[in-house]
C-alpha positions as CSV (number, residue, x, y, z in Angstrom):
1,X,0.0,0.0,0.0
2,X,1.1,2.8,-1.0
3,X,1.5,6.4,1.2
4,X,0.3,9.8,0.9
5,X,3.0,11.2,-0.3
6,X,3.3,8.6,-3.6
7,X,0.0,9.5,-4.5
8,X,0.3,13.3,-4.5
9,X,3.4,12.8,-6.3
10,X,1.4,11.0,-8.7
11,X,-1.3,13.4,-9.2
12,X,1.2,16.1,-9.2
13,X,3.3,14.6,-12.1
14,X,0.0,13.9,-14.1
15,X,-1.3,17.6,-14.0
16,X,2.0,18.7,-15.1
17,X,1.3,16.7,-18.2
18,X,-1.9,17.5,-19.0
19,X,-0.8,21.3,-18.2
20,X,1.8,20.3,-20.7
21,X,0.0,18.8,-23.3
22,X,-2.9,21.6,-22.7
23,X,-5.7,19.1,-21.8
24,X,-7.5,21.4,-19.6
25,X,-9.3,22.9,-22.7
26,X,-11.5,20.3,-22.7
27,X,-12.6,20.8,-19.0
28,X,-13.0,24.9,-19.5
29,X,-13.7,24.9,-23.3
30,X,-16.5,26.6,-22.6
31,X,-15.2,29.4,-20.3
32,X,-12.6,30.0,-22.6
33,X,-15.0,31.4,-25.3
34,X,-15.9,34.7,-24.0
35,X,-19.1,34.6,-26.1
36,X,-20.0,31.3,-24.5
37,X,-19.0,32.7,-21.3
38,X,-21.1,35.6,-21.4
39,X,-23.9,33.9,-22.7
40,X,-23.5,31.5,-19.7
41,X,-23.4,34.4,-17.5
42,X,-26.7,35.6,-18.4
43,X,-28.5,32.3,-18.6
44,X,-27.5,31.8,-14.8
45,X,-28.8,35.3,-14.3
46,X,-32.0,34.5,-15.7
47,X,-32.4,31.4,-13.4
48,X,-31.0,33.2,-10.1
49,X,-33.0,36.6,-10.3
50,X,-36.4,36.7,-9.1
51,X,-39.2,37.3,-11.5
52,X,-40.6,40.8,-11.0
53,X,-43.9,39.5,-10.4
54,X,-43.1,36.9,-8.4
55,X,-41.6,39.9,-6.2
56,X,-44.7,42.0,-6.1
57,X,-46.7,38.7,-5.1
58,X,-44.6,38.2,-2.3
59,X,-44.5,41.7,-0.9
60,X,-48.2,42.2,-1.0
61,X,-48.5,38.9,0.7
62,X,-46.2,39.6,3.2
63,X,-48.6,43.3,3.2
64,X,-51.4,40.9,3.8
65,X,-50.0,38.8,6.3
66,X,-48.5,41.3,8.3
67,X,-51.3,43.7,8.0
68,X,-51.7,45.0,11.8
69,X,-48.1,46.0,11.8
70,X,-48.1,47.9,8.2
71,X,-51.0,49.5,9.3
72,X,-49.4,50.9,12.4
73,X,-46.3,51.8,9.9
74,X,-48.9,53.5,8.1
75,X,-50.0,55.8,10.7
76,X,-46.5,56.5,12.1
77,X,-46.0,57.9,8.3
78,X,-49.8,59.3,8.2
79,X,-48.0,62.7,9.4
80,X,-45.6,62.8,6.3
81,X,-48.4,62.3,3.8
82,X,-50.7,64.5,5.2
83,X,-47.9,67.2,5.2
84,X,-47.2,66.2,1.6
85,X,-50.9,66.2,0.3
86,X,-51.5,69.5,1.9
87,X,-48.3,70.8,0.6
88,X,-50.2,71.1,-2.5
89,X,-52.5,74.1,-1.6
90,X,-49.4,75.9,-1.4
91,X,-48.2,75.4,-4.9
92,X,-50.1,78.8,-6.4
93,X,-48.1,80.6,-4.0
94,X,-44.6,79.4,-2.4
95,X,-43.7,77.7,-6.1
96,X,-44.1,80.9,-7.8
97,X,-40.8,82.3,-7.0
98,X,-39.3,78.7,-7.6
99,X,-41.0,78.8,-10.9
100,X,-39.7,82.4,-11.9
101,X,-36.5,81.7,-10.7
102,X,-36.1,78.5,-12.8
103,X,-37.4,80.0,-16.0
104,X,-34.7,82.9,-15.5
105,X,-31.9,79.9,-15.1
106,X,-33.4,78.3,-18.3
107,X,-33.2,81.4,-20.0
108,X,-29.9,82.5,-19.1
109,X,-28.4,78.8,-20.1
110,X,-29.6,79.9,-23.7
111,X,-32.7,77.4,-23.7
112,X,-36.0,79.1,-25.7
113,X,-39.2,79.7,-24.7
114,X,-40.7,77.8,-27.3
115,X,-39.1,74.9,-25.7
116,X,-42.5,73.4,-23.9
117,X,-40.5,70.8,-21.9
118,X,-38.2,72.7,-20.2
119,X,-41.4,75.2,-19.5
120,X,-43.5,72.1,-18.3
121,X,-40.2,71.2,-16.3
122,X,-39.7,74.3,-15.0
123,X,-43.6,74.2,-13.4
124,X,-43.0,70.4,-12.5
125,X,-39.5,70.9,-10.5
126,X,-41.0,74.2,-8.6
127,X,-43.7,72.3,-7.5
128,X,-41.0,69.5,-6.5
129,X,-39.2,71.6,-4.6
130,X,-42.1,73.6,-2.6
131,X,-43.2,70.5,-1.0
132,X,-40.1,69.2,-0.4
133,X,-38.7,71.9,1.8
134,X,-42.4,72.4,3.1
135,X,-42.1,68.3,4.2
136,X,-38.6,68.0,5.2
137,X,-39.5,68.1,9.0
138,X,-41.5,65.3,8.5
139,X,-39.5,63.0,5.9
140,X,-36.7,63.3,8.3
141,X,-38.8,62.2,11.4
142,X,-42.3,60.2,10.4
143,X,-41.5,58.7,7.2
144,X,-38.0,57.7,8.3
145,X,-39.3,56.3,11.4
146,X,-42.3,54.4,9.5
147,X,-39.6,52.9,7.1
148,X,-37.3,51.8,9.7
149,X,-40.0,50.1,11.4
150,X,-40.9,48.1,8.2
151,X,-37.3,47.2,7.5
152,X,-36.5,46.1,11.3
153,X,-39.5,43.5,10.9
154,X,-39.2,41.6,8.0
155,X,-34.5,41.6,9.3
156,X,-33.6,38.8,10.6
157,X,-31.4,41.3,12.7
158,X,-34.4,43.4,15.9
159,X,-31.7,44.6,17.7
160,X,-29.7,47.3,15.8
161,X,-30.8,50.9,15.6
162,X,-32.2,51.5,11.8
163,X,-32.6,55.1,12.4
164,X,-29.9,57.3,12.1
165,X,-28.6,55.0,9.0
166,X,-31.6,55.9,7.1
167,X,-31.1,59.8,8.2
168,X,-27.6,59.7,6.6
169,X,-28.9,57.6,3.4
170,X,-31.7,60.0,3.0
171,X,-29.6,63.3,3.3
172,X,-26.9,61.9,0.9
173,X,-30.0,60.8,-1.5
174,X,-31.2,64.3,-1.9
175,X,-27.7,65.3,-2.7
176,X,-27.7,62.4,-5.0
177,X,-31.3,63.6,-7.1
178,X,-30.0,67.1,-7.2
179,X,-26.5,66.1,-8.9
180,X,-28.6,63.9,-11.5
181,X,-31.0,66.7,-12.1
182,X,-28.1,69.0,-12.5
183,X,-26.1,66.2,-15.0
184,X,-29.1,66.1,-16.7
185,X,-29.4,69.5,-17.1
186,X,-25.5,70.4,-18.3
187,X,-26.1,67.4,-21.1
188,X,-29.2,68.9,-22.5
189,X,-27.7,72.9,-22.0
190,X,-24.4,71.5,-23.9
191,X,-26.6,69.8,-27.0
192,X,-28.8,72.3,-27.3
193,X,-25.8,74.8,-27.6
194,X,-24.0,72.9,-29.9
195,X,-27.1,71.7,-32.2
196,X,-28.1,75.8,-32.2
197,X,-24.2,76.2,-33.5
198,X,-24.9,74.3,-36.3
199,X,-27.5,76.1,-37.4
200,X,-30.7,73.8,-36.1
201,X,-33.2,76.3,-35.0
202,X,-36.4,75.4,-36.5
203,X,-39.4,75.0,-35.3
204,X,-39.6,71.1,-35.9
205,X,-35.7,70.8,-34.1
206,X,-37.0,72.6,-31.0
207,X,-40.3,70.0,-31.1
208,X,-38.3,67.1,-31.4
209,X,-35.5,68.1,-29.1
210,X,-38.0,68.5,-26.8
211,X,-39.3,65.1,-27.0
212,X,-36.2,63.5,-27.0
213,X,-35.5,65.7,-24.1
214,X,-37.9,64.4,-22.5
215,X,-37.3,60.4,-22.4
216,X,-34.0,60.9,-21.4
217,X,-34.7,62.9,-18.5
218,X,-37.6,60.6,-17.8
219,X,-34.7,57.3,-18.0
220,X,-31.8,59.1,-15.7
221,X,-34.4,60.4,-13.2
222,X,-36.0,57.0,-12.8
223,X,-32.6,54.8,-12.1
224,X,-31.9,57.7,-9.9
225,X,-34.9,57.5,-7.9
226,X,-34.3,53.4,-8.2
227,X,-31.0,53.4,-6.8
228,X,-31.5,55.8,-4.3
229,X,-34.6,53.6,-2.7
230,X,-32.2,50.7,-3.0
231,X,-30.1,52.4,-1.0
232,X,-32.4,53.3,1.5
233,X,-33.6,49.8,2.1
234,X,-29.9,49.0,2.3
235,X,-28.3,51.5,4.9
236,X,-29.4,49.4,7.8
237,X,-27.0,46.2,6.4
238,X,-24.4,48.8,6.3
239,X,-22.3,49.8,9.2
240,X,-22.8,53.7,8.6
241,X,-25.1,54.2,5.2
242,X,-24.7,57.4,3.3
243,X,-22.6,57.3,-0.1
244,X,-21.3,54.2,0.3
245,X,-24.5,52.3,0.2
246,X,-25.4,54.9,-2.7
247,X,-22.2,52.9,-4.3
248,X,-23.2,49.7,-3.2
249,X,-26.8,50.2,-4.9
250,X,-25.5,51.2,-7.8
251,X,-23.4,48.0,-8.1
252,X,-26.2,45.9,-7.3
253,X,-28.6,47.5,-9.7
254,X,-26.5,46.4,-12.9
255,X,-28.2,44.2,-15.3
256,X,-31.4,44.7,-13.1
257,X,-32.7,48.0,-14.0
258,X,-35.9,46.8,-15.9
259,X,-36.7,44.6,-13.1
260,X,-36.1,47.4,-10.9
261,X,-38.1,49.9,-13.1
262,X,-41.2,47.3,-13.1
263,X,-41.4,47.2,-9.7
264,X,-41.4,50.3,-9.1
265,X,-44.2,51.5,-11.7
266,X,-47.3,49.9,-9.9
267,X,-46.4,51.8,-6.6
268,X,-46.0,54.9,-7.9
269,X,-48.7,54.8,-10.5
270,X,-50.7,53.8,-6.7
271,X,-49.4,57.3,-5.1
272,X,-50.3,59.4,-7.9
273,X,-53.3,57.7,-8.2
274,X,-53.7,58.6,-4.7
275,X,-52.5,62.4,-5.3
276,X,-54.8,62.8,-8.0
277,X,-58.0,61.5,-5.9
278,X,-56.8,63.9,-3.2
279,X,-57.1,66.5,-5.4
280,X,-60.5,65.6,-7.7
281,X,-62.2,65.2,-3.7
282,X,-60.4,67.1,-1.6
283,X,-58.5,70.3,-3.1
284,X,-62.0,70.8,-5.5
285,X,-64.3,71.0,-2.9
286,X,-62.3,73.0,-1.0
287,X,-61.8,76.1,-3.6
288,X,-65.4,75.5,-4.2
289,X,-66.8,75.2,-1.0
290,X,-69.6,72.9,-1.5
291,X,-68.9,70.5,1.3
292,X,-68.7,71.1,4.9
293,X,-64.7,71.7,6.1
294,X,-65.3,68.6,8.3
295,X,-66.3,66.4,5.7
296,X,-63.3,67.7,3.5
297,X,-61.0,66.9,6.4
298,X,-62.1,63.4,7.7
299,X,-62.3,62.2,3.9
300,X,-58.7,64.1,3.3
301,X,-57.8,62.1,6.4
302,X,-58.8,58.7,5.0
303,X,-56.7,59.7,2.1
304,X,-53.7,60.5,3.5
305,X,-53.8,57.2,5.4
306,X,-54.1,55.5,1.5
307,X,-51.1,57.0,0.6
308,X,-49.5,56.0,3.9
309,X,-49.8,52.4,3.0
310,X,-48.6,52.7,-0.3
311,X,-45.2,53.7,0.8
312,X,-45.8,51.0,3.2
313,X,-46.1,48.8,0.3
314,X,-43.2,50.9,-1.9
315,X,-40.8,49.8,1.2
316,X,-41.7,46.1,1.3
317,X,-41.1,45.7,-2.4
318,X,-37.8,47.5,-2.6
319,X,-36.8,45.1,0.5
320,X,-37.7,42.2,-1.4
321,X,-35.7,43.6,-4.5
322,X,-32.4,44.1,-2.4
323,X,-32.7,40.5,-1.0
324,X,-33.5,39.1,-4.7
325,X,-30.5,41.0,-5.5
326,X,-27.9,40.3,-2.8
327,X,-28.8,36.2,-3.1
328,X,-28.4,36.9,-6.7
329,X,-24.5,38.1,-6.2
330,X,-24.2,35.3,-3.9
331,X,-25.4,32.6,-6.2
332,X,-23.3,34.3,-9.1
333,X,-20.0,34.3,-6.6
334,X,-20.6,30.7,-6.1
335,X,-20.7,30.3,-9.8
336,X,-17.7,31.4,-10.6
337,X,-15.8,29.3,-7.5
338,X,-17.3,26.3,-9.1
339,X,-15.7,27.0,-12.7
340,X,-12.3,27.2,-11.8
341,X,-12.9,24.1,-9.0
342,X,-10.8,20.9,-9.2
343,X,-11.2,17.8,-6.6
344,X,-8.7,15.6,-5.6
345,X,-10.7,12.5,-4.9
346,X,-8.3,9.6,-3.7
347,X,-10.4,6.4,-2.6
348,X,-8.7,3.0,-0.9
349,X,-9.8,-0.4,-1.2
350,X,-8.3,-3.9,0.0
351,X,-7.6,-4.6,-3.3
352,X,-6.4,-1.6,-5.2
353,X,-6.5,2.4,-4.9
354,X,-8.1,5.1,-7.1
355,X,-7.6,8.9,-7.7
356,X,-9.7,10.7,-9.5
357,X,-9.2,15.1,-10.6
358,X,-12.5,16.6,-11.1
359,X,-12.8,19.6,-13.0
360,X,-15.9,21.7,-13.3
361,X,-17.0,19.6,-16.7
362,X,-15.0,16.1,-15.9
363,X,-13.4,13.5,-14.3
364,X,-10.6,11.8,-15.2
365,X,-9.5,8.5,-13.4
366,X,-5.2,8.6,-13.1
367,X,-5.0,5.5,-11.2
């Protein structure tokens, strides 16, 4: 019988061969076609990551299931979208000097008033602003709160402090839409400039730049707003949150921005659903007085509370997503270990003694 020390001698002689005679290609012919490889790639991609449906379904289950506890989520962040709602009644007046103030910027950049999108955008980002700033008491406090509560129960992890994780990731998010706004912005200010250079000033150019305009802002402001609630959802696993989790999110979100984007599209299409109702029943019959005030307020109320559970609902998909994605990296990870994976298998019997080298595609029996 034979020792340890023959056999690895053995094994080690017979990979120097086949290293030799370049008979590995057999066992990674397939990872050493980079089209192969790719296409690989993407096929195990396709099997790890969670169908966007399957997603929703589960979220709105676990909505279902858990229902006592979204609800009081709901009311913690009933403050917040009462604030927001309301913040609407002040659009005539606090977004007029945002709205003046943004048209002279526009202006001044070399952008013309014929230009309907940038004057539609100009309405649109005043009207952003406004209740922003009018709501950023209670984003900080109630809505933060409300999604720290919902991310704390469906963790395995109740005894860290989600809190002050969120606070950083949400300051550093607003930081993160303005520079995206203001990217967005510069690209369409320098093709504009250039295009007008060149001596396309028509009516038809401005019509169609505007469209085009248009989608593209539409396409950077929705990854933006995807990342950014990726990396809400995500601060808590971090130790600190703030840009790096920003980073992190935008590592994850590769390859997964249309799931990302479908998820995301019933939600909101929900709170502006939501935003609209508020106004067709609640801001109507208030300029028109038809209603008593307190019927306005308890159905305003009742409203309010709808929209609270939506971003209840926004929260426990984007959770979901993050999971789907982290055990997507994992499985991926463990993929590639598994390519570049050879076993040493040595088995002893009374009669004789077998070694076999397995390779991700083979095994080949040396003795």
């Amino acid at each position: 019988m034979y020792n340890i020390k023959h056999y690895m001698s053995i094994i080690y002689i017979y990979i120097d061969n086949l290293i030799k005679q370049n008979s590995f290609k057999n066992w990674w012919i397939i990872q050493e076609t980079p089209s192969l490889k790719r296409k690989d790639n993407k096929l195990r991609m396709k099997k790890t990551m969670e169908d966007p449906s399957k997603i929703m379904r589960r979220s709105i289950h676990t909505f279902l299931q858990h229902y006592h506890r979204a609800t009081t989520a709901a009311a913690v962040a009933l403050p917040f979208s009462t604030a927001l709602l309301l913040s609407q009644l002040f659009f005539s007046s606090s977004s007029s000097s945002f709205h003046m103030k943004l048209n002279t910027l526009f202006r001044g950049a070399g952008f013309s008033s014929s230009l309907d999108f940038f004057n539609i955008l100009s309405l649109k980002l005043s009207q952003t602003l406004s209740s922003s700033l009018l709501t950023l008491p209670f984003s900080l406090t109630f809505l933060l709160f409300s999604k720290a509560y919902i991310i704390k129960l469906l963790s395995n992890n109740h005894d860290s402090v989600y809190y002050f994780p969120l606070l950083r990731t949400y300051i550093c998010n607003s930081f993160f839409l303005l520079s995206a706004n203001a990217s967005a912005f510069a690209l369409f200010f320098l093709a504009f400039n250039i295009l007008n250079s060149f001596g396309f000033s028509s009516t038809n150019f401005n019509t169609l730049f505007s469209l085009s305009s248009a989608i593209i802002y539409s396409i950077i402001l929705a990854k933006a707003f995807v990342i950014s609630n990726l990396a809400l959802v995500s601060s808590p696993s971090s130790s600190s949150g703030g840009y790096t989790t920003i980073l992190k999110a935008c590592l994850l979100i590769r390859g997964r921005t249309s799931t990302a984007l479908a998820l995301a599209l019933p939600t909101n299409l929900g709170l502006a659903g939501v935003e609209a109702l508020f106004r067709y029943r609640v801001m109507r019959s208030f300029y028109k007085g038809d209603r008593d005030v307190t019927s306005i307020a308890i159905e305003g109320t009742f409203i309010a509370y709808l929209y609270a559970l939506f971003l209840v609902l926004d929260t426990i998909v984007n959770f979901f997503f993050y999971q789907s994605c982290v055990k997507n990296e994992e499985d991926q990870k463990i993929g590639r270990e598994d390519e570049y994976l050879i076993k040493i298998q040595i088995r002893e019997t009374e009669n004789n003694t077998k070694i076999c080298i397995k390779g991700p595609k083979s095994c080949q029996e040396i003795l």
